[in-house]
Each structure stands twice: as structure tokens, then as C-alpha cells.
C-alpha positions as CSV (number, residue, x, y, z in Angstrom):
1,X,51.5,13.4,62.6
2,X,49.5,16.1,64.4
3,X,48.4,15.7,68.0
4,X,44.5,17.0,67.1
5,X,41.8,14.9,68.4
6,X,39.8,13.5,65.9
7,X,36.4,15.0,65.0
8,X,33.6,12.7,64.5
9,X,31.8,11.6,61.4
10,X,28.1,13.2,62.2
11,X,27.1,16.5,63.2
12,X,27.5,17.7,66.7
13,X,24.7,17.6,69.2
14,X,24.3,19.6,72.4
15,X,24.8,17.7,75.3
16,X,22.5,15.2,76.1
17,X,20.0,16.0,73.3
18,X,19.3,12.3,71.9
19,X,21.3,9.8,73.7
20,X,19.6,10.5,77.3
21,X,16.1,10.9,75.9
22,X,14.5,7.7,76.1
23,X,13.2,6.0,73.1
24,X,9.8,7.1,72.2
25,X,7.3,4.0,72.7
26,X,3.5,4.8,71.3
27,X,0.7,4.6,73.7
28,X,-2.1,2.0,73.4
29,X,-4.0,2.7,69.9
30,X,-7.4,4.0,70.2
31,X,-10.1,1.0,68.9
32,X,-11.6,3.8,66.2
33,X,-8.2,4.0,65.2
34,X,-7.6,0.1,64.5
35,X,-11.2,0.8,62.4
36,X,-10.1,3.2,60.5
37,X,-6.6,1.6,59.9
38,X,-8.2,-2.0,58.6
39,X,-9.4,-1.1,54.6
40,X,-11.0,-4.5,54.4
41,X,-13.5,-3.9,57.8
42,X,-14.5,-0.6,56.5
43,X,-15.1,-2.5,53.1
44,X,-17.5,-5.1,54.8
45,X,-19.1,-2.3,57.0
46,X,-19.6,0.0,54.1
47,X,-22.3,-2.9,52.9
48,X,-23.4,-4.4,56.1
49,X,-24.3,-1.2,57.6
50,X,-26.4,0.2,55.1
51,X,-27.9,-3.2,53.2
52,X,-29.1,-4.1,57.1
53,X,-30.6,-0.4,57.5
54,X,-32.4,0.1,54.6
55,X,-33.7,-3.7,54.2
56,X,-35.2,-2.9,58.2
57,X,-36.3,0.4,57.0
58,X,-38.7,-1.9,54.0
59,X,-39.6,-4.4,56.9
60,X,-41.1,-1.0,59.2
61,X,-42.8,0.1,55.7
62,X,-44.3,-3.0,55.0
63,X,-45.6,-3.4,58.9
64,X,-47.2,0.1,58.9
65,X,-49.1,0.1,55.3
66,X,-52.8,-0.7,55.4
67,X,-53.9,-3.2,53.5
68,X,-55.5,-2.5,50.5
69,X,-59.1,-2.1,50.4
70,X,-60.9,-4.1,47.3
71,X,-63.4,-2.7,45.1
């Protein structure tokens, strides 16, 4: 039997490279970023936002015309 220590399994790290670095938490998620991360919200808005524009847009057009003069 040889008295060498033995080496560990995985690679060696410098000293204290990962087990004194606390564990990274994230931060509090921007609200545009929970709207761009939902699919089904940018789904609905992608028809709510323009059916309700352009259907407001006809309701200003229809307000402003003149009616029609008759012969």
C-alpha cells in the first residue's frame, strides 16, 4: 500500500473559487419581461390591441364625415 493521499474525482479549483461564492439568486423580473415571457398574453394582445384601434379609428371616421347632400 502506498502512503499517497488520494486525489479527488473532479478537477481542481483554485481556492475559494465556487464553494465561498454565494449562490447566484436572480433579481425581481422586470413586468415587460413577464409580457414578453407569457405567449398566450401577447396572443390576446396581438388582437385586442389592434381590433380596438382600428374599430375606434371607423367610429372617428364615421363622426367626422358630412352627411350626404341629396339631389
Amino acid at each position: 500500500m502506498s502512503d499517497e493521499p488520494k486525489q479527488p474525482d473532479s478537477p481542481a479549483q483554485p481556492e475559494g473559487a465556487a464553494e465561498d461564492a454565494p449562490a447566484e439568486t436572480p433579481g425581481p423580473i422586470h413586468p415587460l419581461q413577464r409580457l414578453l415571457d407569457n405567449p398566450w398574453l401577447l396572443l390576446v394582445l396581438g388582437f385586442v390591441i389592434p381590433f380596438l384601434s382600428y374599430t375606434m379609428w371607423g367610429w372617428i371616421e364615421l363622426l367626422m364625415t358630412k352627411p350626404a347632400q341629396l339631389p
